[in-house]
MMTF fields as JSON, N, C-alpha, C and O atoms, coordinates in Angstrom:
{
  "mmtfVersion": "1.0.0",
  "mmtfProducer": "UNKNOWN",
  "numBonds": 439,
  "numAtoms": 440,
  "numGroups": 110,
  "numChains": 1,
  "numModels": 1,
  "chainsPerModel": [1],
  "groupsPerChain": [110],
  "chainIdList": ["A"],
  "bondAtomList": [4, 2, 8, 6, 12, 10, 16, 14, 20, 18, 24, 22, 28, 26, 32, 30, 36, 34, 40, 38, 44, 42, 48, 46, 52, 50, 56, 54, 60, 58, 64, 62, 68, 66, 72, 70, 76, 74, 80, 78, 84, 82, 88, 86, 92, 90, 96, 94, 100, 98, 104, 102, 108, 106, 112, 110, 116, 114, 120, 118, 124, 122, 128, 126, 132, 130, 136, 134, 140, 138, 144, 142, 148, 146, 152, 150, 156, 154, 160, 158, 164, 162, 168, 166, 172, 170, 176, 174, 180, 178, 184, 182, 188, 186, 192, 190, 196, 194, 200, 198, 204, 202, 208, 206, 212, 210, 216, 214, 220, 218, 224, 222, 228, 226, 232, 230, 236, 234, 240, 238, 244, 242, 248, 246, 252, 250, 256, 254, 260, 258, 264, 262, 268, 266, 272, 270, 276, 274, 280, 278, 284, 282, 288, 286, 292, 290, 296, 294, 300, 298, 304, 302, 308, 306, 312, 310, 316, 314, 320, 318, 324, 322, 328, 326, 332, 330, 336, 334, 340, 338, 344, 342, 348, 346, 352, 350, 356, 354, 360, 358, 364, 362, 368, 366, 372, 370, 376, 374, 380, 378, 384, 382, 388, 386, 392, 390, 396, 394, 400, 398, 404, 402, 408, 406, 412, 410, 416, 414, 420, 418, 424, 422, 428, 426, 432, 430, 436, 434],
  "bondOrderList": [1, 1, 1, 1, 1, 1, 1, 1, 1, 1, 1, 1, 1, 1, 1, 1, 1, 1, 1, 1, 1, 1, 1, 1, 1, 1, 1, 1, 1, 1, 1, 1, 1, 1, 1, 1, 1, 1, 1, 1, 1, 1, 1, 1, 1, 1, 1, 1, 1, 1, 1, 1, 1, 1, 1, 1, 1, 1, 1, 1, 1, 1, 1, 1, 1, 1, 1, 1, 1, 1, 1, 1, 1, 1, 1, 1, 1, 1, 1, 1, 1, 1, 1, 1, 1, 1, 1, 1, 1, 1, 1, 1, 1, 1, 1, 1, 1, 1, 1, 1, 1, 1, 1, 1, 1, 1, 1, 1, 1],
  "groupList": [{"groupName": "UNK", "atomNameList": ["N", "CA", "C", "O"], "elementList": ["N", "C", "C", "O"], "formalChargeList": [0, 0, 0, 0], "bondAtomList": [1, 0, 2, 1, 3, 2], "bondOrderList": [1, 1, 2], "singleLetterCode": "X", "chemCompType": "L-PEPTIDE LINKING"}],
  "groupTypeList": [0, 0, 0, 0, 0, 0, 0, 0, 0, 0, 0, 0, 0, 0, 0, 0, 0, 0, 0, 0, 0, 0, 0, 0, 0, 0, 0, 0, 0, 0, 0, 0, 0, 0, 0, 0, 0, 0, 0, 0, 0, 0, 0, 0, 0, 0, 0, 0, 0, 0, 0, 0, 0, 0, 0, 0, 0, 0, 0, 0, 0, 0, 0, 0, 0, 0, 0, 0, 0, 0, 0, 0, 0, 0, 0, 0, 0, 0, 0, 0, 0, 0, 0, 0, 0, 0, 0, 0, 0, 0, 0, 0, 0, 0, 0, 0, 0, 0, 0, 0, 0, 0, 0, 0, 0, 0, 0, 0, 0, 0],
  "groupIdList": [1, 2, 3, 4, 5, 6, 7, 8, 9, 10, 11, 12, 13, 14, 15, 16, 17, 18, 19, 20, 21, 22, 23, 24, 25, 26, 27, 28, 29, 30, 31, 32, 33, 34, 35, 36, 37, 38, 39, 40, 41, 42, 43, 44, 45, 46, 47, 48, 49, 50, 51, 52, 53, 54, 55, 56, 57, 58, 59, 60, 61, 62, 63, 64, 65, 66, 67, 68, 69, 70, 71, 72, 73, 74, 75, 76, 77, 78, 79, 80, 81, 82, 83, 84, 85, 86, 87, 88, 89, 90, 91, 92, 93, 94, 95, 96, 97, 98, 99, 100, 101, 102, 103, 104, 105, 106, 107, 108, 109, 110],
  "secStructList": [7, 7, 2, 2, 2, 2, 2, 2, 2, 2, 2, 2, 2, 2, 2, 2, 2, 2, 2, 2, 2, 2, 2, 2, 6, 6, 6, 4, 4, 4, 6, 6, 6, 6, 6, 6, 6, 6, 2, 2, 2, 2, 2, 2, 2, 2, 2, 2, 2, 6, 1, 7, 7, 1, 7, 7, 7, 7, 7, 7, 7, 7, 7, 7, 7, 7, 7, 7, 7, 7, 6, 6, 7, 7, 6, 6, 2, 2, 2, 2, 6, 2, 2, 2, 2, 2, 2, 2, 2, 6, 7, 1, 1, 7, 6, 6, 7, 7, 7, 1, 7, 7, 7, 7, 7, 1, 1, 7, 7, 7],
  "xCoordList": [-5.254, -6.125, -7.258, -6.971, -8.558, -9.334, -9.925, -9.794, -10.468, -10.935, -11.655, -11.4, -12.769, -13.963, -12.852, -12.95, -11.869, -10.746, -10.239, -10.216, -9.635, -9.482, -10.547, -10.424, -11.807, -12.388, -12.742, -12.634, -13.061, -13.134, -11.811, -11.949, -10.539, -9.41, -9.568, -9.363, -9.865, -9.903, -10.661, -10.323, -12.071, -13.48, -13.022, -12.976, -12.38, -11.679, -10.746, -10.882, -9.631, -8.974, -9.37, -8.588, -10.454, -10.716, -11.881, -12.207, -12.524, -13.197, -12.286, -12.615, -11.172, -10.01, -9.624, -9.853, -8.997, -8.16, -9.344, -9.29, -10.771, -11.683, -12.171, -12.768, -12.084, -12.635, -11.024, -10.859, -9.788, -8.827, -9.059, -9.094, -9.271, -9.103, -10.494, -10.243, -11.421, -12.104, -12.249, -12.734, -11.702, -11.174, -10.242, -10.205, -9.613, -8.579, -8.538, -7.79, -10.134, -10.17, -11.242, -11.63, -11.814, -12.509, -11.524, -11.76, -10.635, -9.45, -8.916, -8.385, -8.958, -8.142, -9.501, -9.313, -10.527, -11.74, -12.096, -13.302, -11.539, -11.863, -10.444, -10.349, -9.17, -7.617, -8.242, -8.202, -8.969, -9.347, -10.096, -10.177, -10.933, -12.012, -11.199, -11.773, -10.149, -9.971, -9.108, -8.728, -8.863, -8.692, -9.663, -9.57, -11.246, -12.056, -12.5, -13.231, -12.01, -12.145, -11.873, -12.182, -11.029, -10.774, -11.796, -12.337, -11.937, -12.631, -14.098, -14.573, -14.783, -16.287, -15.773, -16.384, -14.798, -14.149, -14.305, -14.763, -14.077, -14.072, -15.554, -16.316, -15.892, -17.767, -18.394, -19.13, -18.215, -19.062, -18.302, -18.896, -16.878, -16.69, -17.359, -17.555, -17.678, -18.118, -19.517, -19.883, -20.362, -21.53, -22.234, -22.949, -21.552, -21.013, -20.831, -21.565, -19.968, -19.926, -20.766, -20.888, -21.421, -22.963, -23.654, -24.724, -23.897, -25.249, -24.938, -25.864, -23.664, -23.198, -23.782, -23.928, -24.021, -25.567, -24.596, -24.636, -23.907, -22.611, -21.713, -22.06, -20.675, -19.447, -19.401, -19.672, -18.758, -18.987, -17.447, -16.316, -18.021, -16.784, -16.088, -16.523, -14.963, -14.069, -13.802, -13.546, -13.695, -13.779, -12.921, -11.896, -12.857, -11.258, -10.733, -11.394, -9.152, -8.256, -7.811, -7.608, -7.693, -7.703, -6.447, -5.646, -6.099, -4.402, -3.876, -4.649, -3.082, -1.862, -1.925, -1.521, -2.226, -2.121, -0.569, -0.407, 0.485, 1.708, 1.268, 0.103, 1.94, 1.887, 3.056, 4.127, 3.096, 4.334, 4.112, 3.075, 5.356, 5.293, 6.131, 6.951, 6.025, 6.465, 7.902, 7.735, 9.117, 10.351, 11.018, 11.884, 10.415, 11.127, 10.73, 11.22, 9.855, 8.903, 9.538, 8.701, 10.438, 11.101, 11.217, 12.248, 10.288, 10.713, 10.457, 11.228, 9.61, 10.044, 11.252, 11.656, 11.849, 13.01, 14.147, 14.85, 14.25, 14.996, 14.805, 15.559, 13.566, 13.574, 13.762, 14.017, 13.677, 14.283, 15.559, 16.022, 16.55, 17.701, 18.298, 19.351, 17.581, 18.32, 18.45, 19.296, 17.186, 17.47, 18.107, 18.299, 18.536, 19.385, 21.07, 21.761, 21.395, 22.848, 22.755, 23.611, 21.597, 21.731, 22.271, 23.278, 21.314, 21.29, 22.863, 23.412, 23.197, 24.431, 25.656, 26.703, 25.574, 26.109, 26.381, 27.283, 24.945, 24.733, 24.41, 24.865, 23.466, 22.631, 20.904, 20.422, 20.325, 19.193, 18.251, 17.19, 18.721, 18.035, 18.899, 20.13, 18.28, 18.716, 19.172, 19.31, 19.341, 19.505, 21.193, 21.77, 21.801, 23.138, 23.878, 24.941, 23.088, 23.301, 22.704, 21.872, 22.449, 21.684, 21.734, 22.628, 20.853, 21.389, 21.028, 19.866, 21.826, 21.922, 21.822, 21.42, 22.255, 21.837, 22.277, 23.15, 21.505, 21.939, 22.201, 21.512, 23.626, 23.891, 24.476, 25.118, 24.363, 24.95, 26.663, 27.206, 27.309, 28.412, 28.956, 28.176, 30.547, 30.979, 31.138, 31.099, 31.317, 32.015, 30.669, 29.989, 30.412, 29.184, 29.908, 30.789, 29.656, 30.191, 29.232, 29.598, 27.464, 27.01, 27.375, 26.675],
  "yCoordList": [-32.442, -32.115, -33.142, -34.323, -32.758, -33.527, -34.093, -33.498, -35.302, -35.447, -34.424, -33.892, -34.063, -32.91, -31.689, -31.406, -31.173, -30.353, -30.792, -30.11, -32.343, -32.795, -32.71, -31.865, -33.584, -33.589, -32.069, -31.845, -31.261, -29.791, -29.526, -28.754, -29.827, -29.242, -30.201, -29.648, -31.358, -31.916, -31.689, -31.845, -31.209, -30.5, -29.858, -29.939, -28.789, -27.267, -27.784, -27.522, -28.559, -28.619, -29.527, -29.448, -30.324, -30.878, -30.193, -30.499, -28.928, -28.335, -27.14, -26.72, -26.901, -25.908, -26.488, -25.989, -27.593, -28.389, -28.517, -27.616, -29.441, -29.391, -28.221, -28.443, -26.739, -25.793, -25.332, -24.12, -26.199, -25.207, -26.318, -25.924, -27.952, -28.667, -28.433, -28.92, -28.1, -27.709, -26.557, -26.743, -25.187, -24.345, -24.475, -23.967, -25.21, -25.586, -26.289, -26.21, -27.448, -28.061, -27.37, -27.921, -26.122, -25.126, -24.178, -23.474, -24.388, -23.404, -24.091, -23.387, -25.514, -26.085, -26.332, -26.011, -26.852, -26.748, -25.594, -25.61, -24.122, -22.775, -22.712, -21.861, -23.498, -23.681, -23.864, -23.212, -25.411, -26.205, -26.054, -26.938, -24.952, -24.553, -23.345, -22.789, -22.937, -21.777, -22.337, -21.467, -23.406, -23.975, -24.251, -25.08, -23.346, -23.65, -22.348, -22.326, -21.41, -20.087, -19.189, -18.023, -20.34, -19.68, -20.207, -19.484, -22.0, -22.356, -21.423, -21.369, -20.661, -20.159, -18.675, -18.108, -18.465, -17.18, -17.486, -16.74, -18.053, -18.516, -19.009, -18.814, -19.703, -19.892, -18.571, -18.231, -17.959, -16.42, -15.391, -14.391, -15.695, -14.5, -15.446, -14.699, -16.628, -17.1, -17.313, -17.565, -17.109, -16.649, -15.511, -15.448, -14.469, -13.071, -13.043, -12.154, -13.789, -13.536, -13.951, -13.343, -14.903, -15.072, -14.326, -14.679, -13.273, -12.39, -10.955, -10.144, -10.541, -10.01, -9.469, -10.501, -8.766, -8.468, -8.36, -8.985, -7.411, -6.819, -6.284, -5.763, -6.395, -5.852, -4.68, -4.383, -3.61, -2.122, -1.56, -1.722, -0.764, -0.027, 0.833, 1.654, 0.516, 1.585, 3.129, 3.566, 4.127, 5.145, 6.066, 5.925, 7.086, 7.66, 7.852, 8.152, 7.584, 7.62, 9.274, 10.129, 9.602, 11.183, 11.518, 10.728, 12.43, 12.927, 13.24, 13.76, 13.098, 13.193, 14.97, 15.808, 15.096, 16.306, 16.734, 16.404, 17.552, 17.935, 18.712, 19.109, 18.95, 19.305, 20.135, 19.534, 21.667, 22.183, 22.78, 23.255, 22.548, 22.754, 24.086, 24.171, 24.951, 26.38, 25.79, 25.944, 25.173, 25.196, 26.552, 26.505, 27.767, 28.895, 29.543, 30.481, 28.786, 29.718, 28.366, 27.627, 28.257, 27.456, 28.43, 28.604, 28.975, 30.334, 29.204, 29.39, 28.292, 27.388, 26.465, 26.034, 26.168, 25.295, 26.026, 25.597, 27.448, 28.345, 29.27, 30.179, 28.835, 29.004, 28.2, 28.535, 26.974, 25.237, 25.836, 26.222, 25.972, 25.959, 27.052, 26.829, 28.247, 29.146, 29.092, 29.528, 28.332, 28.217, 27.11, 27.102, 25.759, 25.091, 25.966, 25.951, 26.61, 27.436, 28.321, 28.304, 28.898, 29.358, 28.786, 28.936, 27.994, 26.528, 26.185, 26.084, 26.087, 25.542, 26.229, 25.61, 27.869, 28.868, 29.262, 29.86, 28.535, 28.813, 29.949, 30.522, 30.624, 31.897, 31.182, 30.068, 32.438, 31.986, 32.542, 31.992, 33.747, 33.9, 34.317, 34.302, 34.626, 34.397, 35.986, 36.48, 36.563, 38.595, 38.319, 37.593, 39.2, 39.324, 37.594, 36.991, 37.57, 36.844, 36.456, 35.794, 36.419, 36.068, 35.131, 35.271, 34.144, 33.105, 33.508, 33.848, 33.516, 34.405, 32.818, 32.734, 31.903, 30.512, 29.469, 29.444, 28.619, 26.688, 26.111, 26.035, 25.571, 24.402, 23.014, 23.288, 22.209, 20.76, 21.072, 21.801, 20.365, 20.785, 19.512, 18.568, 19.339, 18.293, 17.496, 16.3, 17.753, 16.909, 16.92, 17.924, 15.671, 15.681, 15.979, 15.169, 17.161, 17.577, 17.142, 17.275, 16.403, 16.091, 15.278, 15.316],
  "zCoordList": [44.682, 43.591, 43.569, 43.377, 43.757, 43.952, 41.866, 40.797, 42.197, 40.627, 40.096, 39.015, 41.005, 40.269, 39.3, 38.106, 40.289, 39.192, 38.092, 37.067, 38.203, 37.179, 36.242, 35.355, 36.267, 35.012, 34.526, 33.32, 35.187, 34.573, 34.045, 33.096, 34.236, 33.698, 32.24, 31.159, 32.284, 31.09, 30.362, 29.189, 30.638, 29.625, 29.146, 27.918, 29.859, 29.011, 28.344, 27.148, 28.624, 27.418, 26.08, 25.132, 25.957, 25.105, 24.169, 23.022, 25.228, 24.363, 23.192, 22.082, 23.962, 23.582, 22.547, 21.445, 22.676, 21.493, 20.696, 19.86, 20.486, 19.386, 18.782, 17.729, 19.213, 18.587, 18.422, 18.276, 18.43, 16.955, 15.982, 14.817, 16.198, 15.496, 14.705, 13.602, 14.676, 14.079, 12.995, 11.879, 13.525, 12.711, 11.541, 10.421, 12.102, 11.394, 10.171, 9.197, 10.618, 9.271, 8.484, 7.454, 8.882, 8.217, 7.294, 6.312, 7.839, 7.268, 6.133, 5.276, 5.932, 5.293, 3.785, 2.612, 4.26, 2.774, 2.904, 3.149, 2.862, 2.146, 1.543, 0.658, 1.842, 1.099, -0.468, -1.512, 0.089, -0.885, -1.673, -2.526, -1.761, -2.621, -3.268, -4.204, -2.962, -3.959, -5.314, -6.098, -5.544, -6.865, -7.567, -8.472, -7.174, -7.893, -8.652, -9.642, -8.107, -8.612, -9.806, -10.055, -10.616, -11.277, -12.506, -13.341, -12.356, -13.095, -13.377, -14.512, -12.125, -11.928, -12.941, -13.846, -12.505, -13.288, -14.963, -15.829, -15.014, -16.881, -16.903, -17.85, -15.692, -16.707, -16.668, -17.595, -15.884, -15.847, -16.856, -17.26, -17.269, -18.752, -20.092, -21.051, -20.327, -20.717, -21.261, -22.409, -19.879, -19.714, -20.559, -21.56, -19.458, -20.058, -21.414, -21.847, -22.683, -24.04, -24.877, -25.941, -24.641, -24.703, -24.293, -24.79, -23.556, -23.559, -24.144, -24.109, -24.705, -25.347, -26.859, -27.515, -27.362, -28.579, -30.178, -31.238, -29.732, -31.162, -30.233, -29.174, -30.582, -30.247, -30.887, -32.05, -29.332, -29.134, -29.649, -29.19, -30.922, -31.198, -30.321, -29.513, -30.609, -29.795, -29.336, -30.458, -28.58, -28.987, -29.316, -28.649, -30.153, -31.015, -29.63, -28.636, -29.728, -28.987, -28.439, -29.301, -27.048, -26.861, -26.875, -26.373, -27.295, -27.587, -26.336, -25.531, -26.106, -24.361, -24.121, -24.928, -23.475, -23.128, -22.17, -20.995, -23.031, -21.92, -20.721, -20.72, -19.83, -18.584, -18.539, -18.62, -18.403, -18.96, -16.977, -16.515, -16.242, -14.488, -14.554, -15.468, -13.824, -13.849, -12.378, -11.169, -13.025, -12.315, -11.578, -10.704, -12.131, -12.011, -10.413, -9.784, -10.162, -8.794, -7.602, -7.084, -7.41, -5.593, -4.536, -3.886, -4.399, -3.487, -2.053, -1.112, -1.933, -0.698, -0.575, 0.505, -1.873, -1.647, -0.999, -0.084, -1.733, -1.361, -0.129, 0.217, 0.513, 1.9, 2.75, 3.907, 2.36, 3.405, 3.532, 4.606, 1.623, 1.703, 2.704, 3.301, 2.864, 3.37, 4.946, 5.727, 5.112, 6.669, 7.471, 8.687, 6.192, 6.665, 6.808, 7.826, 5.615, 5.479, 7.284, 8.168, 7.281, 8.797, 9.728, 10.42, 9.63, 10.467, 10.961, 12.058, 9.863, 9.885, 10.095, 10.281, 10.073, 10.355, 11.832, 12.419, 12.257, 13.642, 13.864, 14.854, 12.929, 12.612, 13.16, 12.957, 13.926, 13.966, 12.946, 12.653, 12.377, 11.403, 9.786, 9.819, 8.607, 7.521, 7.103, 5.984, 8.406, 7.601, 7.724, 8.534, 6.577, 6.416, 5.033, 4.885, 4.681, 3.506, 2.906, 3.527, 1.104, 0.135, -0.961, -1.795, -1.079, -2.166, -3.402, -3.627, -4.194, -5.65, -6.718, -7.879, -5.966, -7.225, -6.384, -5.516, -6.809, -5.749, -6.908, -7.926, -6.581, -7.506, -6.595, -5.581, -6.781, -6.232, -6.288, -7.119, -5.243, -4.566, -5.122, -5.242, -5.572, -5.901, -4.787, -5.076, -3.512, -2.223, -1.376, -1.159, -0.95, 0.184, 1.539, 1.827, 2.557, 3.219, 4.589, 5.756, 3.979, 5.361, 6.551, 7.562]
}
C-alpha cells in the first residue's frame, strides 16, 4: 500500500466522520431549540388577545340530528352468508337451499 492510498483513505474518512459529526451537532441545537416553542406559542396567543376588538358571541347551539339506518335491507350479508354455508357444503352454488333467518350459533364450530 503505497502512502498516496493512504492519505486519500484518510481524507475520506475524516471528511465522512466530520460531515456526521457535524450533522449531528445540527441535530442536537434544533433538540435544543424546541424548548423554546412553546414559550413563542404563548407570546403569539398573547399577542393575538391584544388585537382582539370585543369578544364574539357565541352561536345558538344546533340540535343533534338522529340518524335512523334501514337494518332491514342485508340482502349482501345474506349473500356473503349464503355462499359461505355453500362453501362449506361443498356446493358451488346456492340452488336447493334457503335462509329463512341468521341467528348466532351457541358453539363456534370454525
Amino acid at each position: 500500500m503505497s502512502l498516496d492510498n493512504l492519505m486519500t483513505a484518510l481524507a475520506h474518512t475524516l471528511i465522512g466522520m466530520g460531515t456526521v459529526f457535524i450533522i449531528l451537532i445540527l441535530i442536537s441545537a434544533i433538540i435544543y431549540l424546541f424548548k423554546f416553542i412553546p414559550k413563542a406559542q404563548e407570546w403569539a396567543a398573547k399577542r393575538k388577545q391584544k388585537n382582539v376588538p370585543e369578544p364574539v358571541t357565541a352561536p345558538e347551539p344546533v340540535q343533534p340530528v338522529e340518524i335512523i339506518e334501514d337494518e332491514t335491507d342485508d340482502l349482501e350479508l345474506v349473500a356473503v352468508i349464503s355462499a359461505a354455508i355453500a362453501a362449506a357444503m361443498g356446493k358451488e352454488n346456492t340452488d336447493g337451499f334457503v335462509v329463512r333467518s341468521i341467528r348466532r350459533s351457541k358453539g363456534n364450530r370454525w
